[in-house]
C-alpha positions as CSV (number, residue, x, y, z in Angstrom):
1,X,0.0,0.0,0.0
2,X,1.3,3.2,-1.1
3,X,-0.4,6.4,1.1
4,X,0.1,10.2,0.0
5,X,-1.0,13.4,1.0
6,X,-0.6,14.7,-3.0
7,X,-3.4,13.9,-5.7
8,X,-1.2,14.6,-8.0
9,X,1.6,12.3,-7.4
10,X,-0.9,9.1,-6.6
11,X,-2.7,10.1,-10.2
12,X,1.3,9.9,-11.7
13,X,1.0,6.6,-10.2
14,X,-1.6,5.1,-11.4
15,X,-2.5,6.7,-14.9
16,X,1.1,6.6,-16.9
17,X,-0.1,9.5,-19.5
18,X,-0.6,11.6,-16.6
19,X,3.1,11.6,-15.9
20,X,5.8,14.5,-16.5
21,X,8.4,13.2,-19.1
22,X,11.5,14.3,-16.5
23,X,10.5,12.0,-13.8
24,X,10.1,8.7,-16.5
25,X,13.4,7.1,-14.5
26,X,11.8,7.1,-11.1
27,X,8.5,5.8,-12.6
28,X,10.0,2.8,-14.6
29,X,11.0,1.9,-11.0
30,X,7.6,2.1,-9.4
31,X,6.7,0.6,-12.9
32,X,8.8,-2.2,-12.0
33,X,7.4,-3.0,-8.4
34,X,3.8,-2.4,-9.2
35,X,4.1,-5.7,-11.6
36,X,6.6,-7.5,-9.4
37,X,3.7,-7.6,-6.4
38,X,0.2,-9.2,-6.8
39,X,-2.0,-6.3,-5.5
40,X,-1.4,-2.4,-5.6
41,X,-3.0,-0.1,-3.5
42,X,-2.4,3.9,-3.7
43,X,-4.4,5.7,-1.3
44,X,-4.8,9.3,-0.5
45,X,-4.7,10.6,3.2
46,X,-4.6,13.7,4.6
47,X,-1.8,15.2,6.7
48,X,-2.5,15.0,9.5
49,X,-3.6,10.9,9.3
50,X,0.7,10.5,8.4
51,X,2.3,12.4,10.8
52,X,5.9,11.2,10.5
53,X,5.7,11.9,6.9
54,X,4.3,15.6,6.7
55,X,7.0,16.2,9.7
56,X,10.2,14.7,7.4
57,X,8.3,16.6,4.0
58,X,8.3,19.7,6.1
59,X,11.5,18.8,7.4
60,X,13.3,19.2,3.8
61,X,14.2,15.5,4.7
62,X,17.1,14.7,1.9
63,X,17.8,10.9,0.7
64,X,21.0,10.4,2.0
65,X,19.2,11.1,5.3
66,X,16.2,9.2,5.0
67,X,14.9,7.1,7.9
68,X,13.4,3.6,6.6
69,X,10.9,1.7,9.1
70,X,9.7,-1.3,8.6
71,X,6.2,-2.4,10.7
């Protein structure tokens, strides 16, 4: 299950001709694991229903500092 606080970028996800060219690298990816698993779920949830991720979005959080958790 995939959860975001952005229409936007769950429509990227699940309708390909909605997609900006420049980003067609990361989207192969997601490409790649959306036919590798059996079920897909994108979901949109508000803000404040994520907490940790509105705080490291607000945060400016950078990849080489990401914090991966696994539940």
């Amino acid at each position: 299950m995939v959860e975001s606080n952005s229409i936007i970028t769950v429509t990227w996800c699940i309708k390909e001709k909605s997609r900006p060219w420049k980003y067609c690298h990361i989207f192969a990816g997601i490409d790649e694991i959306k036919m590798s698993i059996r079920e897909e779920l994108f979901r949109i949830i508000g803000r404040d229903a994520n907490g940790m991720a509105d705080s490291l979005a607000k945060s400016g959080c950078f990849p080489s500092q990401m914090l991966f958790a696994d539940w």
